[in-house]
N, C-alpha and C positions, 0 to 999 in steps of 0.2 A: 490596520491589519485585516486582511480577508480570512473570510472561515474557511477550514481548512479543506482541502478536496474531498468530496466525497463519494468510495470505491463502493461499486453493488458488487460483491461475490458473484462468479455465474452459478456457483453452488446454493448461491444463498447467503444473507447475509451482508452485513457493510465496513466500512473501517474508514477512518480517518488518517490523513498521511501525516506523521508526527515531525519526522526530520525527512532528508532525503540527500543525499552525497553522492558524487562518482559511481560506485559501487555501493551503496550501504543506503537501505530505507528501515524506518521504524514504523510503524503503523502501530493503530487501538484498534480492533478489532469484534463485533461480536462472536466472529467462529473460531476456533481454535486452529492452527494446523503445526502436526508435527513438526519436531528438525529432520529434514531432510524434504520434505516435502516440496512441491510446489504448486500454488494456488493462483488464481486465474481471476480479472477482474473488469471490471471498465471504472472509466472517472471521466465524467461530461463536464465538460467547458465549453469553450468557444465550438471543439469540437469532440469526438468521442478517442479516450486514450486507453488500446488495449492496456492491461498492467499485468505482470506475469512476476511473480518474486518467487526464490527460491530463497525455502524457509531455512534459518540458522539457530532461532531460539524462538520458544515460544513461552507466556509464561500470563499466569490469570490474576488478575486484578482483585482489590478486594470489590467493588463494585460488580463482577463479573466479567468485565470485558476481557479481553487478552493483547496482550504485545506483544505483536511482531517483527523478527529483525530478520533481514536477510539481506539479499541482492535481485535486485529489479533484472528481468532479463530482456531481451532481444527490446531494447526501447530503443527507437531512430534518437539522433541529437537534438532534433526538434520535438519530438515524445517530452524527453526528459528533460529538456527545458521549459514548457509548456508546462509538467507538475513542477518543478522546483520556484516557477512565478508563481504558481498556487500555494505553494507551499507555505512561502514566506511573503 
């Protein structure tokens, strides 16, 4: 199994991609961002993948981190294939 992608906030900050579906990603997050929001990222692989989610829940760990669930947006079909081989 590969380690899982990993997002630099352009706010700041990183997350890991936890699951990832059709419409539906979960990430670990160290920033928080509201429901409703939407946060802004990149994830380097082979090459660089903007990541754009528009947030649904967010919710803090006891660790501190935070989980994020939303919907990935404006990602091409090769985007989001590209994370989903990373994924899993």
């Amino acid at each position: 199994m590969s380690e899982p992608p990993h997002v630099r906030w352009a706010a700041g900050g990183t997350a890991e991609i936890l699951s990832m579906a059709a419409d539906k990603i979960t990430l670990r997050s160290t920033q928080p961002s509201p429901p409703g929001s939407r946060i802004e990222g990149a994830v380097t692989s082979s090459r660089v993948v903007t990541l754009r989610v528009k947030v649904h829940a967010c919710r803090r760990e006891p660790g501190g981190d935070f989980i994020l669930e939303g919907r990935p947006l404006d990602l091409t079909r090769e985007d989001r294939e590209a994370l989903v081989r990373l994924e899993g």
